[in-house]
NUTI-992096 format. One line per 5 residues: number of its first residue (from 1); for each residue y, x negated, z of C-alpha. Coordinates in nm, 4 decimals. Layout:
NUM) Y X Z | ...
***
This chain:
1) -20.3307 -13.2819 -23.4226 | -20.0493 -13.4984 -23.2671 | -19.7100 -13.4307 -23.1101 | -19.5257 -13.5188 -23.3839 | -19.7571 -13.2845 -23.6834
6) -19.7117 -12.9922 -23.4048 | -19.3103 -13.0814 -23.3775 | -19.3087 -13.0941 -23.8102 | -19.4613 -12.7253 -23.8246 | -19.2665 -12.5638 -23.5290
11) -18.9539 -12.7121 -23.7144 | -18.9854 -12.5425 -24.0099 | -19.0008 -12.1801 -23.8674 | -18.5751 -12.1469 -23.9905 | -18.4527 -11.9220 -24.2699
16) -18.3802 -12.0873 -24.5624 | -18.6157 -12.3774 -24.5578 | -18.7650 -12.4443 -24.8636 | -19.0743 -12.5941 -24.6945 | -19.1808 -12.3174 -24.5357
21) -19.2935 -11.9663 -24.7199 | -19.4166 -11.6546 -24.4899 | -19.5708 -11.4455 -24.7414 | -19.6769 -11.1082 -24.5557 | -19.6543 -11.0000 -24.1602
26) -19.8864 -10.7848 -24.0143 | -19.7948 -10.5741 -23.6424 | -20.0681 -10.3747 -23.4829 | -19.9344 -10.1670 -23.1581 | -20.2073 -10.1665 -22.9079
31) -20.1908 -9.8870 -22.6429 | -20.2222 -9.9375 -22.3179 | -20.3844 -9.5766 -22.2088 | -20.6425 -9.5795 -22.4532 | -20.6973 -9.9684 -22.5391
36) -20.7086 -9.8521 -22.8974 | -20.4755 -9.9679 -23.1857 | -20.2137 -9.7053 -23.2013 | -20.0277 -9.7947 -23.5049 | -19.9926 -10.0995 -23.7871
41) -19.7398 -10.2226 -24.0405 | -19.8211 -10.4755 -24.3213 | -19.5036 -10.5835 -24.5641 | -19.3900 -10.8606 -24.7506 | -19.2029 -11.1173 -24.4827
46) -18.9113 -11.1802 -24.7445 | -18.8826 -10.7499 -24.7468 | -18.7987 -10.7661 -24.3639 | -18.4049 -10.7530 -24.2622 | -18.2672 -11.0777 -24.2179
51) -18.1999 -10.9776 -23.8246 | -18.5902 -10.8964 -23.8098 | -18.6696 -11.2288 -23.9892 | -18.4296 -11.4226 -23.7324 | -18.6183 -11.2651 -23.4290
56) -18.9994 -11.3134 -23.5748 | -18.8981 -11.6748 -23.6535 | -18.7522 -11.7688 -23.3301 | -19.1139 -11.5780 -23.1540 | -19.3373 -11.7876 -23.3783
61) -19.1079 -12.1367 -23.2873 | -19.1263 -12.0327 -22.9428 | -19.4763 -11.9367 -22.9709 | -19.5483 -12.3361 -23.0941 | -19.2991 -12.5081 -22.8403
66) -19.4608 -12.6908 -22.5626 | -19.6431 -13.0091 -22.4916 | -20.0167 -13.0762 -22.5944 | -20.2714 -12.9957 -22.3483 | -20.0512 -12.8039 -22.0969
71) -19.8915 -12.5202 -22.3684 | -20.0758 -12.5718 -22.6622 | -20.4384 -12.6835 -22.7244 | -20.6239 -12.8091 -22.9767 | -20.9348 -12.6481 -22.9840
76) -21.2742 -12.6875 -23.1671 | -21.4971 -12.4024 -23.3072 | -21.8388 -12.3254 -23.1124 | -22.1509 -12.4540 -23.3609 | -22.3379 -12.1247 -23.2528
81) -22.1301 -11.7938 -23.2217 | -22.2129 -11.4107 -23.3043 | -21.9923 -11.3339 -23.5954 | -21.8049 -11.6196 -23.5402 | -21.4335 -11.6412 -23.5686
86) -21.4126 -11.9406 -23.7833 | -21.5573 -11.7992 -24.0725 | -21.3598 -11.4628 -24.0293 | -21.0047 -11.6539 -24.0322 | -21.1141 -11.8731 -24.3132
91) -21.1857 -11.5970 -24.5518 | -20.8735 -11.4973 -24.4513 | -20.7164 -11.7834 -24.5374 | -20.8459 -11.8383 -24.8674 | -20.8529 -11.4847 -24.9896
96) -20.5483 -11.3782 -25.2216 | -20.6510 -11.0117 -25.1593 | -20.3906 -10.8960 -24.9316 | -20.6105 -10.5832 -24.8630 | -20.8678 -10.7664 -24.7590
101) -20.6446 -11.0505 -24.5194 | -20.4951 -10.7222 -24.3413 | -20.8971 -10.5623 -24.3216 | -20.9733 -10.9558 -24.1468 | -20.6639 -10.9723 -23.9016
106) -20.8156 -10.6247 -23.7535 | -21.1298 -10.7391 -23.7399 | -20.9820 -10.9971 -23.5170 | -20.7540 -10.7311 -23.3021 | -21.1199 -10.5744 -23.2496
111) -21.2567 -10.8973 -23.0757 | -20.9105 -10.9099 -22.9124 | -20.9736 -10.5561 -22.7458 | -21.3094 -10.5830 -22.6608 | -21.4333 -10.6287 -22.2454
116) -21.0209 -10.6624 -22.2246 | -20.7843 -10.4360 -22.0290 | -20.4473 -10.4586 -22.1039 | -20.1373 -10.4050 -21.8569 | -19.9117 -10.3571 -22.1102
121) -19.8356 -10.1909 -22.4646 | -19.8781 -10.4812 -22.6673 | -19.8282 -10.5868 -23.0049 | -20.0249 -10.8835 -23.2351 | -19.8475 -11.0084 -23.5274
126) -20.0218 -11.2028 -23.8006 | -19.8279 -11.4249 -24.0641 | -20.0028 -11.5892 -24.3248 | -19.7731 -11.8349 -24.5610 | -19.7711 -12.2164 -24.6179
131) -19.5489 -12.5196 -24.5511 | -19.4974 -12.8384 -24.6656 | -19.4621 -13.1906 -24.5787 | -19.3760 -13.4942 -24.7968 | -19.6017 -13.7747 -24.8761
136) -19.3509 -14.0745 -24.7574 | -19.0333 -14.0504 -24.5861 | -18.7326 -14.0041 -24.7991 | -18.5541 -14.3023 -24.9576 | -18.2054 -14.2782 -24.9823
141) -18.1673 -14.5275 -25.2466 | -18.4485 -14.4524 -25.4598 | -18.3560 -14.1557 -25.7301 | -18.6553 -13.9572 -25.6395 | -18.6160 -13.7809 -25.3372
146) -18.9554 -13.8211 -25.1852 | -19.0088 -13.4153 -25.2181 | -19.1853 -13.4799 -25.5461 | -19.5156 -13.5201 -25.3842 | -19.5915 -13.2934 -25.0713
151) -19.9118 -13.1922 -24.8724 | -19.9019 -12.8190 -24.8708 | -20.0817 -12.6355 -24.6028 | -20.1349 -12.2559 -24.5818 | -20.1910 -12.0706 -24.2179
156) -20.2675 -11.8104 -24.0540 | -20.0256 -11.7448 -23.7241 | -20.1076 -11.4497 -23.4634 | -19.8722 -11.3955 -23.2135 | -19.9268 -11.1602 -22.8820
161) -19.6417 -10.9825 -22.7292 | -19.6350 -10.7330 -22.4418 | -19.3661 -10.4628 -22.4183 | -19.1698 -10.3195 -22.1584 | -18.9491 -9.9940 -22.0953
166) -18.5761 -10.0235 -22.1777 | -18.3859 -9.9500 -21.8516 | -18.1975 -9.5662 -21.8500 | -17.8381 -9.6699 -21.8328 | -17.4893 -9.4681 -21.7682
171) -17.2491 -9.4772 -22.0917 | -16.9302 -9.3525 -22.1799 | -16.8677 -9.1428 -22.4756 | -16.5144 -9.2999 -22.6585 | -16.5010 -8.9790 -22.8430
176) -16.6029 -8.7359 -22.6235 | -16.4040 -8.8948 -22.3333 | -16.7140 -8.8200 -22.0798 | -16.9788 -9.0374 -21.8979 | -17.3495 -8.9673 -22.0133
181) -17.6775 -9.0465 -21.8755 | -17.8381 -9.1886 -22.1672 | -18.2357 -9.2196 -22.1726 | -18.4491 -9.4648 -22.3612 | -18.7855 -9.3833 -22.4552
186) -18.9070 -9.6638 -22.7144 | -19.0128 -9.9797 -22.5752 | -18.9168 -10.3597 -22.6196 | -19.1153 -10.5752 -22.7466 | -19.0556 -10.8794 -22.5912
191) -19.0531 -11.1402 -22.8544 | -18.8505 -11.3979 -22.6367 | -19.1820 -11.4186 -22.4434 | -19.4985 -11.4805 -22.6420 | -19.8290 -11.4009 -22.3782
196) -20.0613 -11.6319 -22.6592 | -20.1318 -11.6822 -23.0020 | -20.2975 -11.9199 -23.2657 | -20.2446 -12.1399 -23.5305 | -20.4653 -12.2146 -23.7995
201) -20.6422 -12.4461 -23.9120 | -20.5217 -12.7205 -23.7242 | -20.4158 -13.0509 -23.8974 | -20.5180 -13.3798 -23.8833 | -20.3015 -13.6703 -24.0723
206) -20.1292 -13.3817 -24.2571 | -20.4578 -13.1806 -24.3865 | -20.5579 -12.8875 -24.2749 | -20.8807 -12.9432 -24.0084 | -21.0396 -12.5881 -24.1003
211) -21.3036 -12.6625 -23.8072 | -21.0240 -12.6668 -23.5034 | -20.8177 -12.4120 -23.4358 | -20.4387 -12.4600 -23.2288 | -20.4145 -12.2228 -22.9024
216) -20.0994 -12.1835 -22.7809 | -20.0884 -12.0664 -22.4269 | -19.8350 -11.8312 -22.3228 | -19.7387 -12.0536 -21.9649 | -19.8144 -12.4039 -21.9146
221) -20.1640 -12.4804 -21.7762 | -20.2622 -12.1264 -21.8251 | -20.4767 -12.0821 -22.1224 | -20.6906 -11.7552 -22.1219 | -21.0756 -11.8537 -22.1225
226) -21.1842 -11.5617 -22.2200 | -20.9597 -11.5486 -22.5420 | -21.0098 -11.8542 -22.6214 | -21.4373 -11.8127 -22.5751 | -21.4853 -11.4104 -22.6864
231) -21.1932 -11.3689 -22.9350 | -21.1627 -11.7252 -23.1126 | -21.5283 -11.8771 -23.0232 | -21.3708 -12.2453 -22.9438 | -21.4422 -12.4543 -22.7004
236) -21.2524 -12.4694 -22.3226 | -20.9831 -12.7038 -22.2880 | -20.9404 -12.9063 -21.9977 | -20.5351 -12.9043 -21.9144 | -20.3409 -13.1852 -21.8441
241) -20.3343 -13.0194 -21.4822 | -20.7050 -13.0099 -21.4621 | -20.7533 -13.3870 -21.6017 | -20.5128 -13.5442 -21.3480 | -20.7196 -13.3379 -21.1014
246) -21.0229 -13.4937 -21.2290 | -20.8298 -13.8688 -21.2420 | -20.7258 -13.8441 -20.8597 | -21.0690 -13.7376 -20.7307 | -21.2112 -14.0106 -20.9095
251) -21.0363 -14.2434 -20.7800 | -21.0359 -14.0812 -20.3857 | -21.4681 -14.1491 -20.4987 | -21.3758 -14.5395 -20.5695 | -21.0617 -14.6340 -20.3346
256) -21.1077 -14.3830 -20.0391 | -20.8610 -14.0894 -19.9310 | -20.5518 -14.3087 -19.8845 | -20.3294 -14.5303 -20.0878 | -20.0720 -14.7169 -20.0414
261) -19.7207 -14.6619 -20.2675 | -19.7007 -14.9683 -20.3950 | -20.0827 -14.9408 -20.4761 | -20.0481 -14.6246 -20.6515 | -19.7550 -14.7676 -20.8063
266) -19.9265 -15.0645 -21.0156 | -20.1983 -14.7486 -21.1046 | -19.9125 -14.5693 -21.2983 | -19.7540 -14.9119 -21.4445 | -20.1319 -14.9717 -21.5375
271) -20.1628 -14.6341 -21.7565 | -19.7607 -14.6744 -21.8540 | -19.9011 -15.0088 -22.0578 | -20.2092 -14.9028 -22.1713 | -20.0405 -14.5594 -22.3723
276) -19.6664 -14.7872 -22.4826 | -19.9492 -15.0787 -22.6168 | -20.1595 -14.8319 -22.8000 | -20.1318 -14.8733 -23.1618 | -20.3186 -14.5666 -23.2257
281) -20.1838 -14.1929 -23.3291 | -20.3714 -14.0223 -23.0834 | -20.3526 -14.0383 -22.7073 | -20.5551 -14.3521 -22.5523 | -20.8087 -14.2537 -22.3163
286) -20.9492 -14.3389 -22.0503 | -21.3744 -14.4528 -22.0145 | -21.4707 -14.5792 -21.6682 | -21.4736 -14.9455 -21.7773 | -21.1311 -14.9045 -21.7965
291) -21.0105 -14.7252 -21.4684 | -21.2337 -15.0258 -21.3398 | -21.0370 -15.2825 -21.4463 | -20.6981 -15.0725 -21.4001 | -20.8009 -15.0255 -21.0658
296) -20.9067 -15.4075 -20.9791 | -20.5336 -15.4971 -21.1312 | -20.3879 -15.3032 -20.9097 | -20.5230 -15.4527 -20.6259 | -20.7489 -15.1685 -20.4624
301) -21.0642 -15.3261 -20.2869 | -21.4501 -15.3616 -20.3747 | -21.4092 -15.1899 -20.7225 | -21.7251 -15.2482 -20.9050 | -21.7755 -15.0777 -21.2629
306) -22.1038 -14.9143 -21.1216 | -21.8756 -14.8032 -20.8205 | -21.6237 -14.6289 -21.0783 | -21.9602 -14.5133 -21.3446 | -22.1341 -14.3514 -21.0154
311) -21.7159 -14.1289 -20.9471 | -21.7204 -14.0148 -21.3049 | -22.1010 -13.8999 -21.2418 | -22.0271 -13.7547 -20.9317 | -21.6822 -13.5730 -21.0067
316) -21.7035 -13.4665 -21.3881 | -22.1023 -13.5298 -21.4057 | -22.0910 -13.7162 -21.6791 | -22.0190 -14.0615 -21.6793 | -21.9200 -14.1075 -22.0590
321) -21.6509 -13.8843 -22.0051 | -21.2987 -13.9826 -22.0862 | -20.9376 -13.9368 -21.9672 | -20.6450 -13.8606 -22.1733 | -20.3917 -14.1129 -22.0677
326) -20.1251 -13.8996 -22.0853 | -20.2508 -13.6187 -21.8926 | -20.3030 -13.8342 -21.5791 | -19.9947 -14.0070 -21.5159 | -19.6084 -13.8054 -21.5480
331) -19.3853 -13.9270 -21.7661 | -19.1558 -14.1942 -21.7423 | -18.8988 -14.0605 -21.8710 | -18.8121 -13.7023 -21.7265 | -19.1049 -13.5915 -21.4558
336) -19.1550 -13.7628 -21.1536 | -19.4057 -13.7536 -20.8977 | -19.3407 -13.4917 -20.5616 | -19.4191 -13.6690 -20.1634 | -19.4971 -13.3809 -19.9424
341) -19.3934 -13.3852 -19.5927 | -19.3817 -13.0862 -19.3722 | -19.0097 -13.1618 -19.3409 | -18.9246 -13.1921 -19.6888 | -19.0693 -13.2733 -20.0569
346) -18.9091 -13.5772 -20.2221 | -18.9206 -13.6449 -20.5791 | -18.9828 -14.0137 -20.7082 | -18.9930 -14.1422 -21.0735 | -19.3426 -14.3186 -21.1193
351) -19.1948 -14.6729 -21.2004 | -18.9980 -14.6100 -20.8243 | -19.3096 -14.5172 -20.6228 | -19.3389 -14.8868 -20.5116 | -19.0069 -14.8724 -20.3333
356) -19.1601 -14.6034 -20.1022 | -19.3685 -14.6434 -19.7684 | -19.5589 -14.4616 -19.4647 | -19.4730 -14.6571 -19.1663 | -19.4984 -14.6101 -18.7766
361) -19.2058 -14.6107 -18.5964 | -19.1599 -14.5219 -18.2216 | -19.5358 -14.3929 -18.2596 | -19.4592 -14.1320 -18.5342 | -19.5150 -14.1569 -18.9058
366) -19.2164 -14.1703 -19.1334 | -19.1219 -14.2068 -19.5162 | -18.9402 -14.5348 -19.5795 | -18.7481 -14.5702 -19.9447 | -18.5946 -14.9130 -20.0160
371) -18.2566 -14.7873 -20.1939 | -17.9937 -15.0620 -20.3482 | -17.7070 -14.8667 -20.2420 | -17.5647 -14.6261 -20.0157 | -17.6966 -14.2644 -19.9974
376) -17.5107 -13.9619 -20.0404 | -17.5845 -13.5992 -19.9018 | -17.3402 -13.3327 -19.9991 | -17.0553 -13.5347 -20.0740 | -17.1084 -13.7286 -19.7588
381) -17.2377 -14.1194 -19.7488 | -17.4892 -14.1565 -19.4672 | -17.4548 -14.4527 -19.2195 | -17.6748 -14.7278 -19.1683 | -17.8926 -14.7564 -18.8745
386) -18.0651 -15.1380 -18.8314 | -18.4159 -15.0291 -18.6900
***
């Protein structure tokens, strides 16, 4: 899966979209006392209130939102599992028994409660339905509108929600003309705030990949190994987090502890030109041969490919392993890259770094940062000292 297939199916979770059909929804209340399912609900989707449709759709779009490899993973099936989730979820896919889809999706709250605790009352919702995409992009002058032919994909969704107590309040009674102490007993569930979920099957070029599965983490860089091992049976995903670990203590192997900005600087431009040239649709990565030769162009001493083969060895222990450019350098556009100082942290875009410097003055290190124009704290522009 791509960015822009995961964008296309988290944009279609609106009312009133005829590319989109939720055919049943399935909530099973977990207790938190007894770890046991307390209570569950199967109906029609289309039988729901139109509030309660508004508030499952925006869980499941919020559920979906965030970036590949830091919210939501792409993850691939284990060959060898004991009753292994794959098969489970594709019966359930397939299966136009709605008895037997709701007898599957507890099957899979089972695997969900067993060796796990949990804090909270919780609830897991299940949505099976099926969207669409067109073949081509629509032609405005053409007479067909370019719905005619569309790849049609069915899903399963599961979303996992805690709940929490509503706060006891103080109200006043219009009618009565007295203040009450009103109590609330049911709980929330907090849709706003999915903990994890699942999408599946994944898809690849617009067809469903029935042998990958999409995790969707409930924070950023905090997928849930055992979830996604015990409960789904996929394969751990390294995070973007954990691969631009891996990227900086390869390079610490190759080029030593320190760097120079301007250094690390051409290293960033390096990856910025190797992901805009890509012609591909997935993410270039990164082999050894080619943080070899990134690293020789930007200018760091006695790189040698065996050098850079020997880091990947030593740091990952494999040295076929590769990077996902994207998950080792921030974005140009919107993140930047934090300097830590005991005194302060600065923030610098990537494509800036080389305008920044450690240098010695009067025997102490500072930060140096070459700026074209005046700088301004609070309102105030500072003055210029000639060092």
């Amino acid at each position: 899966m791509i960015k822009k297939e995961l964008a296309h199916i988290r944009k279609q979770f609106k009312l009133d979209n005829d590319l989109l059909n939720l055919f049943e929804i399935l909530n099973v209340y977990i207790m938190k006392e007894s770890n046991e399912i307390y209570h569950y609900e199967r109906q029609p989707f289309a039988m729901l209130d139109r509030e309660k449709q508004e508030l499952y759709m925006s869980n499941f779009k919020k559920l979906l939102t965030g970036e590949l490899d830091q919210k939501q993973f792409e993850l691939k099936f284990m060959d060898e599992a004991v009753d292994p989730s794959q098969v489970l979820l594709h019966q359930a896919l397939v299966t136009g028994d709605s008895d037997e889809w709701h007898d599957l999706m507890i099957l899979m709250v089972d695997k969900m409660l067993s060796d796990t605790k949990y804090e909270r009352d919780t609830v897991v919702t299940f949505v099976r339905g099926q969207y669409f995409r067109p073949t081509k992009e629509r032609n405005e002058e053409a007479e067909e509108s370019g719905k005619d032919e569309l790849f049609v994909n069915p899903f399963i969704l599961c979303s996992v929600n805690s709940t929490e107590q509503q706060r006891n309040t103080l109200m006043f009674d219009y009618v009565e003309r007295e203040f009450k102490y009103n109590v609330f007993v049911d709980p929330i569930i907090k849709l706003n705030a999915p903990e994890q979920g699942f999408f599946y099957p994944s898809v690849t070029e617009n067809y469903s990949d029935v042998n990958r599965i999409m995790y969707c983490a409930g924070k950023s860089n905090e997928p849930n190994p055992h979830f996604i091992e015990q409960v789904l049976n996929a394969e751990k995903s390294v995070t973007a987090q954990e691969e631009r670990a891996i990227f900086e203590e390869i390079v610490k192997e190759v080029a030593g502890e320190q760097l120079d900005a301007a250094t690390l600087a051409h290293v960033y431009e390096e990856i910025h030109q190797i992901i805009e040239t890509s012609e591909e649709e997935e993410p270039p990565k990164l082999d050894y041969k080619d943080v070899a030769h990134m690293l020789t162009a930007s200018g760091v001493d006695n790189v040698t490919t065996e050098k850079v083969e020997l880091a990947f060895e030593t740091v990952v222990d494999d040295k076929n392993y590769e990077l996902k450019a994207t998950s080792v350098i921030p974005k140009f556009t919107s993140k930047s890259i934090k300097i830590d100082t005991k005194v302060a942290t600065i923030s610098v875009s990537p494509q800036d770094l080389k305008y920044v410097k450690q240098v010695n003055y009067r025997g102490k290190r500072c930060i140096l940062i070459e700026v074209d124009e005046d700088a301004v704290i609070e309102g105030f522009t500072l003055t210029t000292e000639t060092l």
